[in-house]
N, C-alpha and C positions, 0 to 999 in steps of 0.2 A: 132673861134670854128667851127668845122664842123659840119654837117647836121647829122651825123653819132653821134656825140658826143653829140649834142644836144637831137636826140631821147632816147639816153640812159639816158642823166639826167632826162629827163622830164617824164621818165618808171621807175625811181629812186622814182620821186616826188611823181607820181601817186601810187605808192607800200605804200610808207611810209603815203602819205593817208588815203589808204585803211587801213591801218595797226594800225592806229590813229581813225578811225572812228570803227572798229571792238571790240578796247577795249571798248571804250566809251559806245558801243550798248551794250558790254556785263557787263561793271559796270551799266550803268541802268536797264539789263533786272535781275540784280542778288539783284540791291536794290528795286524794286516793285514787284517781284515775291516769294509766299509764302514760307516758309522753313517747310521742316516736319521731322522727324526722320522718318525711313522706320524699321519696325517692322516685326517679321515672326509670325507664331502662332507654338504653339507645340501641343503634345498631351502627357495626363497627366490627373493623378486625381488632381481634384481641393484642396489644401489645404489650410488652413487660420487659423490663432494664435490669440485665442480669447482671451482677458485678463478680468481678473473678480477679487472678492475678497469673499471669506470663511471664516468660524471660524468652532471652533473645537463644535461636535456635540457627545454628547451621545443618541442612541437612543429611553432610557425610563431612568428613574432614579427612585431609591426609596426611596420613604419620610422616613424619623424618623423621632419620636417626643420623645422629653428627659420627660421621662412618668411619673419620680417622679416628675418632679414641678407642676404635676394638684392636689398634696396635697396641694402644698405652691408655691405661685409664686417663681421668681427667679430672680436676675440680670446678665445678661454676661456682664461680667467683662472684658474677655481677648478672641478673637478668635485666636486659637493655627495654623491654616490650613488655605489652601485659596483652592478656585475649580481652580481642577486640581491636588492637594494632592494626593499622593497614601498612604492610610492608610491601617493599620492589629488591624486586632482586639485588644482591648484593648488600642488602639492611643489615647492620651488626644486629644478631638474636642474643647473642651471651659473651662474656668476659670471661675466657677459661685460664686453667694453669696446668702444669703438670707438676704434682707434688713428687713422684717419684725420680722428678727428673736426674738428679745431682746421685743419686745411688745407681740408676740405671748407668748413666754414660760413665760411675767409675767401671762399674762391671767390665761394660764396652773397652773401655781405654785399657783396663788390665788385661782383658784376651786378646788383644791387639797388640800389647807390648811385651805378652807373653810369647802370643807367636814371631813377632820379630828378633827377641834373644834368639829364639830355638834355629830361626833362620840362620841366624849370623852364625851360634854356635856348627852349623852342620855344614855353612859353606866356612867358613874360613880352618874346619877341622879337613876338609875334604879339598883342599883348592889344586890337588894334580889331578882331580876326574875330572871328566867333561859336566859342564852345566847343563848341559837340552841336549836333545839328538832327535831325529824324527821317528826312529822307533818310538820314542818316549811319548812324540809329538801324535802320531798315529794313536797308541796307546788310550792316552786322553783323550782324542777326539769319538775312541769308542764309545770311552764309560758317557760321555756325554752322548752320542748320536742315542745309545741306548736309554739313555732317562728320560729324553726327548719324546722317542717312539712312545714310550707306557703314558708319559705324559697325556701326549695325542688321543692313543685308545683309548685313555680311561674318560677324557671329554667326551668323544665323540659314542661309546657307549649309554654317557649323561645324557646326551642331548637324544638317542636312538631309545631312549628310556622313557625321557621324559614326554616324547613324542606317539610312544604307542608304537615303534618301528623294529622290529625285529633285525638284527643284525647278520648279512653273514660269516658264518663260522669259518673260511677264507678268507685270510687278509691280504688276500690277492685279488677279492672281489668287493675290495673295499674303493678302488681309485685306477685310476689311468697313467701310466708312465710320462711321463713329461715329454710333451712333444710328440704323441703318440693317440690317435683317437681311433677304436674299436670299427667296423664297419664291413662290409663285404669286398672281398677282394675282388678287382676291376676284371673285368672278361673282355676278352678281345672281339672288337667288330666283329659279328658272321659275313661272310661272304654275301656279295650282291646274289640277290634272290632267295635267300636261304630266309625259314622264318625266325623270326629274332626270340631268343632264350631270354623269358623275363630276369630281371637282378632281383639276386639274393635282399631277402629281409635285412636292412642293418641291424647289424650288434646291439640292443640296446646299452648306453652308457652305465657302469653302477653304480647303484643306487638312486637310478634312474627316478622313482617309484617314492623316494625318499622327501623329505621334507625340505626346504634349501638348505638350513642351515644345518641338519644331521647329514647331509650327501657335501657339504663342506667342511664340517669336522669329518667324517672319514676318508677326504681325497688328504685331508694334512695328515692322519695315523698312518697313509698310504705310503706318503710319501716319507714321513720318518723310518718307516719301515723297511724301505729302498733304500735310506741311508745309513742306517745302523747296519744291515745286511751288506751291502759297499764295505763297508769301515771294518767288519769283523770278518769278510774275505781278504781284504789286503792284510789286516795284523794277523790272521791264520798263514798265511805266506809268508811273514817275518819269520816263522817261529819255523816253517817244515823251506825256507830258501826259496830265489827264484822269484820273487819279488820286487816291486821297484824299488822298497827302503832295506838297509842292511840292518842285522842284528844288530847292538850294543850288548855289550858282555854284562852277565848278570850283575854282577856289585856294582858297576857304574848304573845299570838302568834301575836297579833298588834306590840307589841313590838318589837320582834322576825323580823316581816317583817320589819318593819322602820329601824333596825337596820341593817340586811343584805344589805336594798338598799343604807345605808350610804355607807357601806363597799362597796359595788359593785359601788357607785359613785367614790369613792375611786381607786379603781384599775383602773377604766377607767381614773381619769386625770391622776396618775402614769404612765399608757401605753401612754398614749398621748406626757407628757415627755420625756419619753423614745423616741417616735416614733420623734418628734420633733427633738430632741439630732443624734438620727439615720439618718434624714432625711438633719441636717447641714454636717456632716461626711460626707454624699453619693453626695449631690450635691453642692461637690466643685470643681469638674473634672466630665464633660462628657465625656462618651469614646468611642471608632468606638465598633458597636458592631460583625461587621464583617472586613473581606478584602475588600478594592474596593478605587475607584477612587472618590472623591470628587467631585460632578458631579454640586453642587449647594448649597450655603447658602443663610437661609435663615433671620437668624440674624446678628446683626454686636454687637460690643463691645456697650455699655451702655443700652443695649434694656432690657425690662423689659420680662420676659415670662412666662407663667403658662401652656405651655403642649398643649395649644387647637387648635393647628397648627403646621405644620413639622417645626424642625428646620435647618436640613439640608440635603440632598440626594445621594445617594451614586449611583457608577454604577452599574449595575448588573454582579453579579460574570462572574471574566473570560472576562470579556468586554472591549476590547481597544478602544478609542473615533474614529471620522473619520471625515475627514476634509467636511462640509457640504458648497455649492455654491447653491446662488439664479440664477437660470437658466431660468424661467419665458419668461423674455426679450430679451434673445440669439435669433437674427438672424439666427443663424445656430442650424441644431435640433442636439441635443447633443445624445449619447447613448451610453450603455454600452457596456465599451472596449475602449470610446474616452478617448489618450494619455492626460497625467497634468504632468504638471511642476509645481514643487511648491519651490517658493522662497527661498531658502535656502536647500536644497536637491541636491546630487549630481545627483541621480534616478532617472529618472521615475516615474509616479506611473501611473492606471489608474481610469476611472470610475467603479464604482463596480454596481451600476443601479442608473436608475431615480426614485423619489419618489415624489408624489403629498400629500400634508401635509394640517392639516383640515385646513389654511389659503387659500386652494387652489390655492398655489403658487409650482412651481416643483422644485425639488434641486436634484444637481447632487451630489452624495455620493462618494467619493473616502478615499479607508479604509487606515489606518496607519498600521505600529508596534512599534515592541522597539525601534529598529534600528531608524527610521526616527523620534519615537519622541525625542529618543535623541540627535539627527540632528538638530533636529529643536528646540532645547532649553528646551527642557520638558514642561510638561504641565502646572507646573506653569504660566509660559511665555505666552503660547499660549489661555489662558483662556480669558485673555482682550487684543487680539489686534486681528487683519484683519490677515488674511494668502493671501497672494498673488499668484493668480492659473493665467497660460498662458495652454490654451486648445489645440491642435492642431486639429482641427477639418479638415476630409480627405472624398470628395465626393465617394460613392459606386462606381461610374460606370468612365471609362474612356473616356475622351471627349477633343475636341480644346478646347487650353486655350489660352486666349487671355488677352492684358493687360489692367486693369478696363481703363484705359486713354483714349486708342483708342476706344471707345463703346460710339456709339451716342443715342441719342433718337430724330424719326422725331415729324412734327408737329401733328401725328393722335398716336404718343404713341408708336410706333413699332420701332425695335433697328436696328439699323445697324452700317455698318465702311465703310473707305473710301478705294477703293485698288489702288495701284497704276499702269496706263497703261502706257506703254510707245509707243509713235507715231516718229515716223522720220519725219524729214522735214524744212524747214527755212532754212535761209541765208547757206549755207556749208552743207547743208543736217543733222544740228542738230540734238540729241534726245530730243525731249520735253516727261515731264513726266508729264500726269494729271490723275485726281482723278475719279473715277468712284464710286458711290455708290451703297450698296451693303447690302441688307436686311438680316439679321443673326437671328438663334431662339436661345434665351437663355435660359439657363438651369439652370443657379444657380450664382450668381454672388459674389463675394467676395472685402476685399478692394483692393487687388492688382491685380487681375485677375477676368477675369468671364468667366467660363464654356457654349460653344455655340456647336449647334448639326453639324454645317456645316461645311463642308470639307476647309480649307482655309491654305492646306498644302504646294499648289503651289504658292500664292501671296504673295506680298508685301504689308505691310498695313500704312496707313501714321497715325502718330502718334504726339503726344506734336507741333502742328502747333503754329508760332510766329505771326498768325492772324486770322483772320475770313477763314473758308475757305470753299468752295462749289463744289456741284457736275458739273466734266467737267473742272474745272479750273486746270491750268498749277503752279506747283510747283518744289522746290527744295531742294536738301540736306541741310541739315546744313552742312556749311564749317569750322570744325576746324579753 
């Protein structure tokens, strides 16, 4: 072999050497050296997709209480509705009964056939006295004109009570005699050329001063009072002559009385009957007494009820519910006009405001219609279960957004990233890329991105590293 030949092998060997130790350096500089993703920043409002969960919210609702059972309790029997119902007036609400009924009207029927024995026994004991006389007839129409008047006062008190109006202590200056109005008495013509006498101020009327309805409860105390006074001047006349009706002699007007109050015991347990009989008819069926939305019940089938608590709540006319979120604990300040998605809706909807509620918790309001309640299954449906809301919540102002990943925190608490610089140099004049760190203000952070004030439109930022990595150390791409 020649000398010639020989240096060409041996510049062979020497190449494939080099060419063997090149990879080698560079499979270990690629297995010890960090890998980063290399990230840009954009600019952008910060946006993030809150998920929560709602239920359907009426804003006030109004009690009813089913009024006849506080004569006689009740049992609901059958609930016809659930909340959420859209009722019109006249809508059967419940299936009642009355359990006590068959005990109650025996009671009734025995004071009723107790007082008619007692009748019989007292007229057919007594049939040579007179049955009525108008003494008797006077008599009675006292005690009544009298229970009448207290009647009267003690309303028209309630109402001067409840009004703030002070009453006065003359129930002579409670009203005006029928046919009779207060006023200045008339003065005669002066004489031609004489200067004319102004008229007297009129009377004012009483309780002139008064509210309508307290100056009309005490023209009717007034007037009860006119007539019981009437009634116990004429029976004061019975008693001392000179009157228009005659005495009846005592043992027949004894009579007379005991026998009316039979008959008056009499007509009251018949009404009673009656009202009993009246009162099974009426509360067999509860019914809406208006239009609206079943907003609340407050019984269920077998409950017992006498009237002394709402039974169920209706919406306020004209009022659609609206899907109400606990907002409290949101991360991000929510406000109105922030976009909702809601589970089952093809739409949109938004927030319609925030409201702080006396639990002093805040709930974001987003209003419905027809349309989306019927989207969304109706109210029935939506009464007992969660509504699923996705928020999109969008920062005011525009700013670098960067990805929550890449966003460090050092050891004294202050945020930074790492950028990546790139150096020349090593073996073939290499590019080495290392990390410089880089102190950033944050402004809002969210779970996939965070809102920062600083310019970082011209770097590379390293991102998702497959180890520890530090400021000034040399890294690399991830390689596919």
């Amino acid at each position: 072999m020649t000398v010639k030949k020989k240096a060409i092998k041996a510049l062979l060997i020497l190449f494939a050497v080099l060419l063997v130790s090149l990879f080698f350096a560079r499979t270990v500089q690629t297995i010890t050296t960090a890998k980063v993703r290399k990230v840009t920043a954009t600019r952008g409002r910060l946006e993030e997709k809150i998920q929560a969960e709602g239920a359907l919210h009426f804003s006030q609702g109004e009690p009813f209480t089913i009024e006849e059972a506080r004569k006689i309790g009740v049992s609901i029997d059958k609930v016809l509705v659930k909340e959420g119902y859209f009722v019109r007036q006249g809508d059967p609400l419940f299936n009642l009964s009355i359990p006590t009924y068959q005990t109650e009207m025996k009671q009734r029927e025995e004071a009723y056939m107790a007082a008619v024995r007692e009748l019989s026994v007292e007229v057919t004991g007594h049939l040579r006295l007179q049955q009525s006389s108008p003494h008797n007839e006077l008599y009675n129409q006292t005690l009544k004109s009298t229970d009448t008047y207290y009647k009267k006062r003690y309303a028209a008190m309630a109402r001067a009570q409840a009004a703030g109006y002070t009453l006065p202590e003359d129930i002579t200056a409670w009203g005006v005699p029928a046919g009779e109005l207060p006023g200045a008495t008339p003065t005669p013509r002066p004489p031609r050329g004489a200067t004319p006498t102004p008229d007297p101020e009129p009377t004012p009327l009483p309780g002139h001063d008064a509210p309508e309805d307290v100056r009309l409860a005490m023209q009717e105390a007034f007037d009860a009072w006119r007539q019981m006074d009437l009634d116990l001047f004429r029976l004061r006349r019975v008693y001392v002559g000179g009157g228009d009706v005659s005495r009846t002699g005592d043992g027949t007007f004894e009579y007379i009385k005991k026998v009316d109050g039979i008959r008056e015991r009499i007509d009251t347990a018949r009404q009673s009957m009656l009202e009993l009989d009246k009162l099974r008819d009426t509360l067999t069926t509860a019914l809406a007494p208006r239009d609206g939305y079943v907003s609340q019940l407050d019984v269920k089938a077998g409950d017992s009820y006498d009237g002394s608590r709402p039974a169920y709540s209706l919406s306020p006319q004209n009022e659609l519910p609206v899907i109400r979120v606990n907002v409290t604990d949101t991360e991000k300040k929510l406000t109105a006009g922030t976009r909702a998605e809601v589970e089952g809706l093809r739409n949109e909807l938004a927030i319609r405001d925030i409201q702080t509620d006396t639990d002093g918790k805040e709930y974001a309001v987003i209003p419905l219609d027809e349309e989306a309640l019927g989207e969304l299954g109706g109210l029935s449906r939506l009464m007992d279960s969660k509504i699923n809301v996705t928020f999109t919540y969008r920062a005011a102002q525009t700013t670098t957004l960067l990805p929550a990943s890449a966003l460090r925190v050092d050891s004294d608490g202050s945020r930074f990233v790492f950028v990546i610089r790139r150096d020349f140099g090593g073996m073939l004049g290499n590019q080495v890329q290392k990390l410089e760190k880089r102190t950033v203000k944050v402004i809002e952070t969210g779970a996939q991105l965070v809102s920062v004030s600083d310019d970082l439109s011209y770097v590379e930022i390293a991102d998702q590293e497959d180890r520890v990595i530090e400021d000034g150390q040399a890294v690399m791409d991830y390689v596919n």
